[in-house]
N, C-alpha and C positions, 0 to 999 in steps of 0.2 A: 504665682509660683516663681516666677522670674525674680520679680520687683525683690522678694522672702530672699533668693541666694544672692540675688548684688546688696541686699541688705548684710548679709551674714558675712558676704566678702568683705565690704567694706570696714565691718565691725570686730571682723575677725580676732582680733589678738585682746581690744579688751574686752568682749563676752568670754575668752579665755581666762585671762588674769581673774575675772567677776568668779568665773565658776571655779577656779584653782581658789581664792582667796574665800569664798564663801564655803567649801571644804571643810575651812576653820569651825567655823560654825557650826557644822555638823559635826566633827570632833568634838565640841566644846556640848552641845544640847544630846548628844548619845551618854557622857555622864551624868545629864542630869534626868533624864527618861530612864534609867536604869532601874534607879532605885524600885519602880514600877515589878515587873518580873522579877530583879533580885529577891526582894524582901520576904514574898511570899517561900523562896525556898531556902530563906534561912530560918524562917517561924513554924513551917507547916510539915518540910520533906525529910524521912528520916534520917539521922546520921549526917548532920550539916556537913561542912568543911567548917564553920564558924556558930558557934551556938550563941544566940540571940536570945531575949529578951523582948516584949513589945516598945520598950519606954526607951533601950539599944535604938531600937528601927527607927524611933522619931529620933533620935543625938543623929542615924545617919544619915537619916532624907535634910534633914533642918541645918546641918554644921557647913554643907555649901554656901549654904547664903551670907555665913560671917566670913569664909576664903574670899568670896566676891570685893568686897571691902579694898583690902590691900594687894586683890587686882585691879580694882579702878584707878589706888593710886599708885601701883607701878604703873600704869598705863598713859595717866596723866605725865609723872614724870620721866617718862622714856619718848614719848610720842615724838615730843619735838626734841629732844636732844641727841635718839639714837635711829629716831625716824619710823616709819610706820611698818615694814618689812620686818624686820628684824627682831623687834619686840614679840611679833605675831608667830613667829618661827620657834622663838625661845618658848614661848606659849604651848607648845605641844613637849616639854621634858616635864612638867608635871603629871599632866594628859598619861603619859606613857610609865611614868613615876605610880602613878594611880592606879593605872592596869596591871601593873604588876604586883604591886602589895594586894589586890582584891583577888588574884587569881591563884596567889601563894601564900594569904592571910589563913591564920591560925586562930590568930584575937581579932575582937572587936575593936580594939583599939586600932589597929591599921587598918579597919575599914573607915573609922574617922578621920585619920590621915588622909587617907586615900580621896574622901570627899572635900575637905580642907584644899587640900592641891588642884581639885576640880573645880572646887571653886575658886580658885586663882588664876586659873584658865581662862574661865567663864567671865570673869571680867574684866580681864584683860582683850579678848576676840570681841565680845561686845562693847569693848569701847573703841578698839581700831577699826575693826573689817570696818562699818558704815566712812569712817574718815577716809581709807584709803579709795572702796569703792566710789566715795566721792569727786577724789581729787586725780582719779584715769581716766572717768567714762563721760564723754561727752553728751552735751545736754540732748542728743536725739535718743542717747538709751538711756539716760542715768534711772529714768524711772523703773525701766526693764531690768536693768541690774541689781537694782534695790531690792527688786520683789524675791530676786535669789537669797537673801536672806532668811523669810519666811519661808519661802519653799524648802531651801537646807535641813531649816529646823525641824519643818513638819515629816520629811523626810526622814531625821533622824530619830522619830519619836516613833514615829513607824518603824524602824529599822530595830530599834530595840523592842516595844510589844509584839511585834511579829517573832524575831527570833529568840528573844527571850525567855518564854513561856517551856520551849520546846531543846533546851540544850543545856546540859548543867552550868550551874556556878560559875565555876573556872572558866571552861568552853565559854561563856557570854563575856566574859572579859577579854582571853585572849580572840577573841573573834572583831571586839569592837575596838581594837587596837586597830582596823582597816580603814580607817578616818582617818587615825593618826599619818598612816603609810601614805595614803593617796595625798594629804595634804602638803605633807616634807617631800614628796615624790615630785610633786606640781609647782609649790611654792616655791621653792630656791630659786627656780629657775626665774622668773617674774621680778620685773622692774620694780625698783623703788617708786614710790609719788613722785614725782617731777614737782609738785605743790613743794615738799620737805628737801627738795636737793637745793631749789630757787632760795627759800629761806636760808641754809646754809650757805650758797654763793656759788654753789655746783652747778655752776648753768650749762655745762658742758654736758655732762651726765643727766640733766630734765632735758636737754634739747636729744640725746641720742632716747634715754625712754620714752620719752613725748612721740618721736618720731615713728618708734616701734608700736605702740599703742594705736596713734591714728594712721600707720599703714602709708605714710605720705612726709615728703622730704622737707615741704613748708611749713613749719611749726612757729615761726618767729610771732607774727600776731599774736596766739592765745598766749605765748611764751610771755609776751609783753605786756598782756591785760593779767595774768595771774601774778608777775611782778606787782601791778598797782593793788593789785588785789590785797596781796600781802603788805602792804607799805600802807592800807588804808586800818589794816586787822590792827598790823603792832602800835599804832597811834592812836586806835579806841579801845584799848586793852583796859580792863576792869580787875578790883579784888572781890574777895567774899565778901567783906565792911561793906560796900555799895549794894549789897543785897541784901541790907536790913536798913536805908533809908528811908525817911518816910513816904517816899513814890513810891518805891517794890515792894512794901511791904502787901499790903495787900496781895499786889499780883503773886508774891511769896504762898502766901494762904491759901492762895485758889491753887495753887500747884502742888500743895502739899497733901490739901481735903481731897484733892481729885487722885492723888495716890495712895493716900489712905483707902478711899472707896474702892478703889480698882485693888489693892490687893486683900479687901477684908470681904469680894467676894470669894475667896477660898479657891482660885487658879492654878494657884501653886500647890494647894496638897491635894485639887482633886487629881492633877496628873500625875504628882509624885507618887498618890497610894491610888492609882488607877485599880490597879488588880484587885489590891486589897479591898476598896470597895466593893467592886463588882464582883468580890465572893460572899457578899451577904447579902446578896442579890438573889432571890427565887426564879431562876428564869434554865431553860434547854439549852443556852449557848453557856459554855465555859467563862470564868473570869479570863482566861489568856483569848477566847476569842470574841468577846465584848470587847477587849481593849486593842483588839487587831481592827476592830471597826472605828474604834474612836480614833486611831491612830489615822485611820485611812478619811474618815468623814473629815477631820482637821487637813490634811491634805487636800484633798479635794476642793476644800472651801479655802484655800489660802486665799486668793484673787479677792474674797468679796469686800475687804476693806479698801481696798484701789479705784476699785469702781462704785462704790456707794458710796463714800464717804465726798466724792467728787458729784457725784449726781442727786442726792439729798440735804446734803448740808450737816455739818456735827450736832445743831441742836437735835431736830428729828431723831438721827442717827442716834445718839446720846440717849433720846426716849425711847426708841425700839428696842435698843440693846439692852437696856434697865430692863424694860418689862419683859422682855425675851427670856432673859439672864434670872430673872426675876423666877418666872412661873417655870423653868426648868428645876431651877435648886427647890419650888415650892413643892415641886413632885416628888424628888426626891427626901425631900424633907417631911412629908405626910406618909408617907409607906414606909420609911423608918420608923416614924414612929407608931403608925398601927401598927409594925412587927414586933418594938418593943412591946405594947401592950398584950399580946398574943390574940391579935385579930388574923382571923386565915388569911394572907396575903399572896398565899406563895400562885396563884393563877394569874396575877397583875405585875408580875417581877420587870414585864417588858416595861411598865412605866417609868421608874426613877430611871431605867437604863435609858429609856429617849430621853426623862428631863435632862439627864448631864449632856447628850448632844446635842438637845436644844442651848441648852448655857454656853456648852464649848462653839455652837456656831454662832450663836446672837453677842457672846462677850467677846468675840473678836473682830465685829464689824465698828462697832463701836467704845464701849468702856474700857477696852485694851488700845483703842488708839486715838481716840479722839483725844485724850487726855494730853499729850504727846504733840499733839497738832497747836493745842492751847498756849502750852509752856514754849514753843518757838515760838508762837505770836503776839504776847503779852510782854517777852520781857526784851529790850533791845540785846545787839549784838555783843557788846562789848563787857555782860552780864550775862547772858544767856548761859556760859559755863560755867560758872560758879553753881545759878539755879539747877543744871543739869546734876552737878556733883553732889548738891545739897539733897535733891530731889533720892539720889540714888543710893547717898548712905542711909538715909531715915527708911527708905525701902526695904532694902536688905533688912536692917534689922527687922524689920515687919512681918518680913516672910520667916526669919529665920524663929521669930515667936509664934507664929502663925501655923508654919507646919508641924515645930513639935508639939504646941499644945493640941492639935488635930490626932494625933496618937494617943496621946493622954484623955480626951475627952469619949475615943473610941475606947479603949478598952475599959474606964470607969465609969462612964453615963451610957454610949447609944451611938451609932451613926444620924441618930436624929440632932441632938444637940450640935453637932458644929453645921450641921447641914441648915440647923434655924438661925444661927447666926450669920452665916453666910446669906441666906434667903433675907434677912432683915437687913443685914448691913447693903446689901444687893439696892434694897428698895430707898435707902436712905438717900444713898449717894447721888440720888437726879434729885433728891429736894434740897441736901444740902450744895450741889452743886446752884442751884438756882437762886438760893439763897446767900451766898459766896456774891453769885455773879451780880445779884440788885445791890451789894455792899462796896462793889468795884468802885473807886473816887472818877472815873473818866468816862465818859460816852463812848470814842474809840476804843475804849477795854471792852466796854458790854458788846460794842458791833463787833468787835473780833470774838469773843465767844461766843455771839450768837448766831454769824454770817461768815467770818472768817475775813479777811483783808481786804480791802476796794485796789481797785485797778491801781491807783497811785501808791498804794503801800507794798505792792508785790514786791519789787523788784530788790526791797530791803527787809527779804524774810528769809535769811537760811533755815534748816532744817535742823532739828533738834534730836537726837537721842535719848535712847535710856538704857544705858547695858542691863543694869537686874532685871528689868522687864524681861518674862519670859520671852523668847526668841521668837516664838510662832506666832505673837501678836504685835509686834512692837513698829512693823515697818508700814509706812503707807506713800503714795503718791504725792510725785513732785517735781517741779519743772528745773529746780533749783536744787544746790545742793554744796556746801563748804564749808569746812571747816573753818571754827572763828577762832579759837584759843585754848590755852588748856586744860585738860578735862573736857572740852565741848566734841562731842564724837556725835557728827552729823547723820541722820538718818531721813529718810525721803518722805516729804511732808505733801500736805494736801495745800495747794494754794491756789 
């Protein structure tokens, strides 16, 4: 107990800045857990505020994922020219832009707006918070702070199926405007990167925030090694052209197969249309309180990707999670469709509701991050952000085709049909990964995919990112942690 409060002294200010700046995060994943509770009481409750359509509800879950786009590259292009604070600040007048058109919306048209600008949020916060989180917290917490990421999101997924279900329309917007508040409330306040003031020549200002952050008057040494740090970045600086030679390309492929897999198991629309599934569910608990437990089991289980992924290694990990991931969507995919055929099903409804938290726990230990793990280890530094960028537009669009044809397929086939595609694509993705990997041209590529780095390669693996990746999967453990260039928005890796 002692050892815990001289820990929490010492560290005082940046487990603060960690928990003020990952705030963000939770602003930015309450827009997108929304749609969850919203939808159903623009389809189902009578006398909307806003009358919908089903094929409306896929334009408003799916149109965030194309706002994410020209957040990542505002995000790339501001990071290092107006620095990492400020961008993330500006990042919440959409945020608050969105809450207000959806609480005073009339048409459907400004509830697309409204998700458009959340999505430009959304990828903006997920491509700084992990940079700046990196570039304050020293290497005894950085893994600890990282995990506030996950925790944030899961948090805020929770925050909205709990109170969403149970307070109208408007009320769920002006309420979840309180992310916005605590964030702008906390943030302003909070140093700039001392990393971004150094690169500019503001060494005055990283040595008084440096100082505020580690709690202690001595800063010159780290002060000094993050100088060479940065003089070693801007002299291995890479374009996008160097990520289509013929070395990277392959490692290109296996970065791209491994996000295709990850998001065509259907992640993103099972949590977007959480309710809306689980109202064609035969079961005694409510769609709003299935989705209070799946909010809460994701919480719960944030931790397990930090500590397994470190204690069994990504291939295993990578095989559990497949077949995990696997036989939860197969549940759910076999009871949708005896229900289409009108087999009695309605005594078994607990089924497909455990296979999706079986999927939601087994896809987050593994196939939501091991992928993530790869893409930092495969490609060197001075390239890694480019592959990050590349990785993240081809995404977005993925999801953004992905969730609306998932409304499309519900209302004109079956919750069976997208549920078999996900279930099949689920099972693809460990053969085509393995397949990928016997194709790799180097033997150091196969042992990093299949062992992850030997002792001698550690020390030159930063940590990789993904902003589209959903929030509540995307962080894992790591001793290491810096940003390399632009667009590269480092997140905490398993090494």
């Amino acid at each position: 107990m002692v050892r815990t409060l001289q820990h929490l002294q010492r560290y005082r200010n940046q487990y603060l800045a960690s928990l003020s700046v990952t705030v963000g995060i939770f602003m930015v994943v309450c827009t997108s857990a929304w749609s969850s509770p919203a939808l159903p009481k623009l389809l189902t409750e009578p006398n909307p505020s806003v009358s919908i359509t089903p094929d409306d509800g896929s334009w408003i879950v799916s149109i965030a994922a194309i706002g994410a786009i020209p957040g990542m590259l505002i995000a790339g292009l501001t990071v290092d020219r107006v620095g990492r604070k400020w961008p993330l600040v500006c990042s919440a007048a959409p945020v608050i832009a969105g809450w207000v058109l959806v609480a005073t919306a009339r048409s459907v048209v400004l509830l697309y707006v409204a998700r458009f600008l959340w999505g430009v949020s959304y990828g903006i916060a997920y491509a700084i918070v992990p940079i700046y989180l990196g570039e304050i917290a020293s290497d005894e917490i950085r893994g600890a702070v990282g995990s506030f990421v996950t925790a944030m999101a899961k948090l805020a997924i929770l925050f909205e199926y709990a109170i969403g279900p149970y307070v109208s329309f408007e009320a769920l917007a002006w309420i979840s405007l309180v992310g916005v508040v605590v964030f702008l409330a906390t943030f302003v306040w909070m140093p700039e990167s001392p990393h971004y003031l150094l690169v500019k020549g503001r060494s005055q200002e990283a040595r008084s925030g440096l100082r505020w952050l580690r709690r202690r008057a001595d800063v010159e040494q780290e002060l000094a090694a993050t100088k060479k740090s940065i003089e070693r970045t801007v002299s291995e600086r890479a374009g996008f052209s160097d990520l289509f030679v013929a070395t990277y390309r392959n490692h290109l492929v296996i970065v791209l197969i491994l996000a295709l897999g990850m998001q065509l198991t259907g992640s993103h629309a099972i949590l977007g249309y959480a309710q809306t599934i689980f109202g064609k569910i035969s079961s005694d608990l409510t769609p709003a309180e299935m989705s209070i437990i799946l909010g809460v089991v994701q919480f719960v289980t944030v931790l397990f990707p930090i500590f397994l992924v470190d204690r069994f290694g990504r291939r295993p990990l990578m095989l559990w999670s497949t077949a995990g991931s696997t036989l939860g969507l197969l549940l759910a995919a076999v009871y949708f469709t005896l229900d289409a055929t009108d087999v009695a099903v309605e005594p078994y409804g607990w089924i497909p509701f455990v296979g999706v938290l079986v999927f939601v726990v087994t896809y987050a230990f593994g196939l939501a991050t091991v992928p993530f793990t790869i893409l930092s280890e495969i490609f060197p530094r001075n390239i890694r952000a480019a592959a990050n960028a590349t990785q993240g537009i081809v995404s977005a669009i993925i999801i953004f085709g992905l969730v609306k044809l998932f409304q499309v397929a519900l209302d004109n086939v079956g919750a069976y049909l997208p549920f078999w595609v996900f279930t099949l694509c689920t099972a693809a993705t460990f053969g085509l990964r393995n397949g990928t990997r016997t194709r790799a041209q180097s033997e150091p590529l196969r042992q990093y995919i299949a062992n992850g780095p030997n002792e001698s390669q550690r020390l030159d693996l930063p940590p990789n990112p993904y902003p589209l990746n959903p929030p509540w999967d995307s962080v894992e453990q790591s001793d290491v942690l810096y940003k390399t260039s632009l667009f590269d928005c480092p997140v905490r890796t398993v090494v």
